[in-house]
SERO-4910 file (N, C-alpha, C, O; in steps of 0.05 Angstrom, whole numbers):
BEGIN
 pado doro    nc1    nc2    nc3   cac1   cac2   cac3    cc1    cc2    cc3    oc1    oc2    oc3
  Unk    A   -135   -747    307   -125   -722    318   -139   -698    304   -142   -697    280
  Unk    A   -146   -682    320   -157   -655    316   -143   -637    303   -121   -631    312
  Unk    A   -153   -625    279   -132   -606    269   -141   -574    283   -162   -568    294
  Unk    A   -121   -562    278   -118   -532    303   -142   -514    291   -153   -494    300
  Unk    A   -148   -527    265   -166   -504    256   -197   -519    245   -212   -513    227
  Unk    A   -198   -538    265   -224   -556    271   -243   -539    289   -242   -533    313
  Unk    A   -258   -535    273   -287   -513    286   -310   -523    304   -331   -513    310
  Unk    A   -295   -556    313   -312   -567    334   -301   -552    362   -314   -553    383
  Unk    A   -283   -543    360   -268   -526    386   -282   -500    388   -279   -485    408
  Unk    A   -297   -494    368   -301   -465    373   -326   -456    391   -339   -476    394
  Unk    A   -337   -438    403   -336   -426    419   -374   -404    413   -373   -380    407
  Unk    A   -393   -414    416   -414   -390    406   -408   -368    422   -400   -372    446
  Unk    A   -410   -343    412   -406   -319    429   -421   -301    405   -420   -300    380
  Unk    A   -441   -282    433   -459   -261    426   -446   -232    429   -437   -225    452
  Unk    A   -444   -218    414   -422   -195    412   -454   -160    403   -468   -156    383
  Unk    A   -453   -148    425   -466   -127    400   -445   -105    389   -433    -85    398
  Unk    A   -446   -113    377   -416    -91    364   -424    -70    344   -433    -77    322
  Unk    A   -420    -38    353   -428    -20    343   -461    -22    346   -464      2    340
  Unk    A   -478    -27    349   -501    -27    354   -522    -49    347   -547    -49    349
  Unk    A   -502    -70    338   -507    -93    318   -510   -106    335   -505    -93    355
  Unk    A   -519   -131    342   -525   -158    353   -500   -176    332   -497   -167    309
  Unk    A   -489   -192    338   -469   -215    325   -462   -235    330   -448   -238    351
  Unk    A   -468   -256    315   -455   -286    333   -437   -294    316   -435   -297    292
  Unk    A   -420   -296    339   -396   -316    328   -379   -337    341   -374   -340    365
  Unk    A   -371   -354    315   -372   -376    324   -334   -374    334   -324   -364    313
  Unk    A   -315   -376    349   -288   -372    356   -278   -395    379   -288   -409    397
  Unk    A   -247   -391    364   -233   -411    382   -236   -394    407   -248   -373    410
  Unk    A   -225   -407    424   -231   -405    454   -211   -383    453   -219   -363    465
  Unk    A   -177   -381    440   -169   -370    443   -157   -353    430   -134   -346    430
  Unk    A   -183   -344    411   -182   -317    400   -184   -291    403   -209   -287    403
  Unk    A   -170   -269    405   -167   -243    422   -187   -228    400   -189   -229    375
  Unk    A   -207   -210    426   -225   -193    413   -213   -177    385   -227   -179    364
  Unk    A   -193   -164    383   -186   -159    359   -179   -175    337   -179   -164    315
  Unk    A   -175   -196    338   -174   -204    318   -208   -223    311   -219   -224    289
  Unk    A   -214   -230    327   -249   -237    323   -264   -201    307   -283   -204    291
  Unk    A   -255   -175    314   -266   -156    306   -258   -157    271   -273   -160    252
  Unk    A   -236   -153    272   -222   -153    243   -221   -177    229   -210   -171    207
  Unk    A   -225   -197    229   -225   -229    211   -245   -237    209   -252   -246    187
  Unk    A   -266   -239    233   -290   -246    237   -313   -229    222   -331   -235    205
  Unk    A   -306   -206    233   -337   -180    234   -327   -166    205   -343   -153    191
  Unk    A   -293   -170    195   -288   -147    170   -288   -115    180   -289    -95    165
  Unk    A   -287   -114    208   -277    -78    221   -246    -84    223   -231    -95    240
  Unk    A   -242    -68    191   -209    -70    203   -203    -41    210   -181    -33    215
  Unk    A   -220    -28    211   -214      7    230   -195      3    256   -176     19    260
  Unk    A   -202    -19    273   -183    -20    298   -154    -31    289   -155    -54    281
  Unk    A   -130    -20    290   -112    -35    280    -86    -47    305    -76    -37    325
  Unk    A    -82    -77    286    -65    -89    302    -34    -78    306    -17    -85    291
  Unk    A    -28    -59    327      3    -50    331     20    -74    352     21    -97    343
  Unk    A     26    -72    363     47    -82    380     41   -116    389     56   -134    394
  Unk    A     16   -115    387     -7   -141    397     11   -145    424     23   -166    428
  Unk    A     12   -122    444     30   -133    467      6   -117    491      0   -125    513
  Unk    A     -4    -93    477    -25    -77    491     -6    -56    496    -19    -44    513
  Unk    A     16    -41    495     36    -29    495     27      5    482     31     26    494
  Unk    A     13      2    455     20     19    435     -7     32    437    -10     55    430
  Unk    A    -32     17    448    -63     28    440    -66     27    417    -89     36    420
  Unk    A    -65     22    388    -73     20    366   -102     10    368   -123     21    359
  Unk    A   -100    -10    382   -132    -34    378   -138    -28    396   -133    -44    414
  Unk    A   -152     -4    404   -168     16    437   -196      3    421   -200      2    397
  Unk    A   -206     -1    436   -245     -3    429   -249     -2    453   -231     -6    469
  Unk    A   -286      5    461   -296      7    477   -315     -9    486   -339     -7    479
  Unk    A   -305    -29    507   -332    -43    514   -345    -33    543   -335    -22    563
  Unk    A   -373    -41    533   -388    -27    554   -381      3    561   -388     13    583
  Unk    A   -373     11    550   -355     50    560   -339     47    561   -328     67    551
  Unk    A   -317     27    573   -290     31    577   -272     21    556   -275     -1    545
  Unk    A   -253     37    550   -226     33    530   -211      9    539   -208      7    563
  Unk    A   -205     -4    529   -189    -25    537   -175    -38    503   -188    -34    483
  Unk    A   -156    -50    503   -130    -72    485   -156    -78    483   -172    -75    501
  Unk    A   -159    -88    463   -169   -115    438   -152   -131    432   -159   -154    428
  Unk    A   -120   -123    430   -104   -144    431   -101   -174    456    -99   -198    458
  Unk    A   -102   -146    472   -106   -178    503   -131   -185    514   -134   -195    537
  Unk    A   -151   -177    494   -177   -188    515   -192   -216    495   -203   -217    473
  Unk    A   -187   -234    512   -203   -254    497   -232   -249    489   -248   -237    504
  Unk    A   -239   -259    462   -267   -250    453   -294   -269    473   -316   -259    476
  Unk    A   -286   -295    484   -305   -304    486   -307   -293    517   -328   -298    528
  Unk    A   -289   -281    529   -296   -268    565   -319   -248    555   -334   -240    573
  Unk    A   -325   -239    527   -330   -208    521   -363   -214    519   -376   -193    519
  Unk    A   -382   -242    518   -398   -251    511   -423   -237    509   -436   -251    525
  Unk    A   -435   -224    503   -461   -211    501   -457   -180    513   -476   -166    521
  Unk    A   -422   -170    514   -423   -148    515   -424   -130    493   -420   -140    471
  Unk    A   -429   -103    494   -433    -86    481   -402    -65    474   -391    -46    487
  Unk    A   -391    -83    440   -375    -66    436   -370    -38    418   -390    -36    403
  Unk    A   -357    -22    415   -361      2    400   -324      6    381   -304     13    393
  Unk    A   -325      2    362   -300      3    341   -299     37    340   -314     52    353
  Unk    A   -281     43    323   -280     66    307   -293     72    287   -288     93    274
  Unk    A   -313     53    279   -330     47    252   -350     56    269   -364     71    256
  Unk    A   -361     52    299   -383     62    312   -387     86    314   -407     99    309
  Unk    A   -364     94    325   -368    126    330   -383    146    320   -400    158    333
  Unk    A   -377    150    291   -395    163    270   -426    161    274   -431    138    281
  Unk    A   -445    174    272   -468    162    277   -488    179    247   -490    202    240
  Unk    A   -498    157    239   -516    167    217   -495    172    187   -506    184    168
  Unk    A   -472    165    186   -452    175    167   -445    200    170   -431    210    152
  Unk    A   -454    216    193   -441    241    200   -421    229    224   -425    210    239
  Unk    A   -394    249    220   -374    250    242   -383    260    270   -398    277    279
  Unk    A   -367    240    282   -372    254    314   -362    276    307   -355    284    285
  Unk    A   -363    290    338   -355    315    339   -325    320    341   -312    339    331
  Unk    A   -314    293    360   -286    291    361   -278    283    334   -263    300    326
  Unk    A   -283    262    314   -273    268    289   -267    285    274   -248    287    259
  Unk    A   -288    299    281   -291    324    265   -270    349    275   -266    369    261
  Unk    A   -259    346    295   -245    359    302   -213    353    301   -193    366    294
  Unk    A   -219    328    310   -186    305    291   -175    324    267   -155    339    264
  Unk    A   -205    315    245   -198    334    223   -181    356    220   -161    359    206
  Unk    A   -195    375    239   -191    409    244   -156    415    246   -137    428    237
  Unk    A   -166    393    268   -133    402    284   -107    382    268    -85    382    280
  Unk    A   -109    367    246    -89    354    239    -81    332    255    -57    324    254
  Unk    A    -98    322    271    -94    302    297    -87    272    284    -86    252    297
  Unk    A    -82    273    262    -88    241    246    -67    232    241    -61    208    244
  Unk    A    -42    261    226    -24    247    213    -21    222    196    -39    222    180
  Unk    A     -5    199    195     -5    177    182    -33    161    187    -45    151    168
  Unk    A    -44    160    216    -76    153    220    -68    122    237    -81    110    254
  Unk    A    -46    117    226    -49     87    244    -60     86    264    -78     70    268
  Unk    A    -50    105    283    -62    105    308    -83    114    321    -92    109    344
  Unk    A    -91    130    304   -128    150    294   -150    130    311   -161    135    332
  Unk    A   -151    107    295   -176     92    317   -169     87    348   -187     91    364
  Unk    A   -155     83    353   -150     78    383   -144    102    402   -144     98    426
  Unk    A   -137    132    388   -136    149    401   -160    162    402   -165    181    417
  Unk    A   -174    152    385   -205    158    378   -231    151    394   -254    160    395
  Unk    A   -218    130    404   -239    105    417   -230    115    448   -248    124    462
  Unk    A   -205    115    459   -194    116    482   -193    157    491   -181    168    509
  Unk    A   -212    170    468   -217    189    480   -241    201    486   -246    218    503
  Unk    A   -258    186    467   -285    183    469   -292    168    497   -316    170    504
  Unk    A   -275    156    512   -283    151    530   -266    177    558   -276    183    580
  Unk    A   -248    183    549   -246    215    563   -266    231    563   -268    248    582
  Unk    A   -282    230    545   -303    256    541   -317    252    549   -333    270    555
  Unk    A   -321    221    556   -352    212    576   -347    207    613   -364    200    629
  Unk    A   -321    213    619   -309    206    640   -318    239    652   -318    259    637
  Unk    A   -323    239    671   -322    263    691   -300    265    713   -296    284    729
  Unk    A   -288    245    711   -271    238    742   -241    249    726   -221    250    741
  Unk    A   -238    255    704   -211    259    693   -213    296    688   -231    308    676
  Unk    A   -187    310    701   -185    342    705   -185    351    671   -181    336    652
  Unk    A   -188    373    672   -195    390    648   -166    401    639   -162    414    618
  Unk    A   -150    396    654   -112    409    633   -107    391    625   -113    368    631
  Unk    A    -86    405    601    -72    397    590    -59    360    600    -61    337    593
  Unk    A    -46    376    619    -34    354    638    -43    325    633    -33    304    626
  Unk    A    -80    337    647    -98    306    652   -101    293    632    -95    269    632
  Unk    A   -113    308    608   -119    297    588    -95    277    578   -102    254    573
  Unk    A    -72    285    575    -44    271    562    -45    253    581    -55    233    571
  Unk    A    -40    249    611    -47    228    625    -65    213    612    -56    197    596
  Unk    A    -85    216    614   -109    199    608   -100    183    586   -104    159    587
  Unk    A    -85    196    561    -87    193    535    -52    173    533    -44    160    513
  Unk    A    -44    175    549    -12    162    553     -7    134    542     14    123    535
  Unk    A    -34    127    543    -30     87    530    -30     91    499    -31     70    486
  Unk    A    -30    109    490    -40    109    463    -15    129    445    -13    153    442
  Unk    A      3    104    436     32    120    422     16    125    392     -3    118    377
  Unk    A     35    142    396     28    160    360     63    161    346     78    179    353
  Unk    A     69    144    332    102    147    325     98    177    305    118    182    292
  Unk    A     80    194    302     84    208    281     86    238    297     88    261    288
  Unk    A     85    229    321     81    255    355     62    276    341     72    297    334
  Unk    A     35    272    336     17    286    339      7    295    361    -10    313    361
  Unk    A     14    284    379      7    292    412     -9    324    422    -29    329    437
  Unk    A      9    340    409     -4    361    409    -28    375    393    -40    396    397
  Unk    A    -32    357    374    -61    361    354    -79    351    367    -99    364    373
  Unk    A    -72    318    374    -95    310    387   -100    320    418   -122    316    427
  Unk    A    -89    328    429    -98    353    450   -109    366    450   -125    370    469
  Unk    A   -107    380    431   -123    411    418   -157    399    413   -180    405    419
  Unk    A   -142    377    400   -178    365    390   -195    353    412   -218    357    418
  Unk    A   -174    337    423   -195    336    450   -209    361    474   -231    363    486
  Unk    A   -185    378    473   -192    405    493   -213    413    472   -235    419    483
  Unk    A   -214    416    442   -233    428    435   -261    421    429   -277    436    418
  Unk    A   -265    390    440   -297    378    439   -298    384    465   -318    396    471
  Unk    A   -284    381    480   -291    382    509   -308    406    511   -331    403    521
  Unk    A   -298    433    501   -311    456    515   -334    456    491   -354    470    492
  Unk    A   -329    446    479   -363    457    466   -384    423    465   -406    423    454
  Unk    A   -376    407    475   -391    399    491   -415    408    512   -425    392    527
***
């Protein structure tokens, strides 16, 4: 009998993550976040609710925000993913970080990468309206228990226009 953590079960999968090329070797039914954080050592995306409920673990594959909690890693195979460890480019802050900063958008931070990741893909979206309103829509999967809500608004309205 096979024990559960027998690595003849596992799974090759090609990941470019953050700009990286990566292979890894995973059970079949291991969820992209936890292959990001156990596997790769990005624990920037963090595990909240693991129900997909809260947005904590927002990353971006291929452009779009999506749970890391509910996406199996090996459906994800030779896609191109982006953490909160990506964002930054060159050890300088994005611009939305940098504005996180500004506006106090972080609070406690738990929820910092995934509101980070899942807005970065607002900023690249054209199809989503420029108020208040849209943006909080857009931004609605992504709880903050510390209700920064209104910082990170500000920070997003404020890459947006100087964009």
């Amino acid at each position: 009998m096979m024990d559960s953590n027998d690595s003849a079960l596992d799974v090759s999968i090609s990941l470019r993550v953050n700009g990286q090329m990566k292979q890894l070797d995973v059970p079949p039914n291991v969820v992209l976040l936890d292959a990001l954080r156990d596997r790769l050592d990005l624990t920037g995306t963090k595990k909240g609710c693991d129900h997909g409920q809260c947005g904590a673990c927002t990353v971006l594959v291929n452009g779009e925000a999506i749970n890391s909690c509910l996406a199996l890693a090996v459906v994800h195979d030779g896609d191109d993913i982006v953490t909160v460890e990506g964002l930054a480019g060159d050890s300088e802050l994005s611009e939305l970080q940098k504005a996180f900063l500004e506006h106090d958008a972080y609070q406690c931070g738990y929820c910092t990468p995934g509101q980070l990741t899942s807005a970065t893909e607002l900023l690249s979206n054209k199809q989503i309206g420029h108020s208040d309103a849209d943006v909080a829509e857009a931004m609605s999967g992504n709880i903050c228990r510390c209700g920064a809500y209104k910082n990170i608004l500000a920070a997003i309205q404020q890459t947006r226009t100087r964009a």
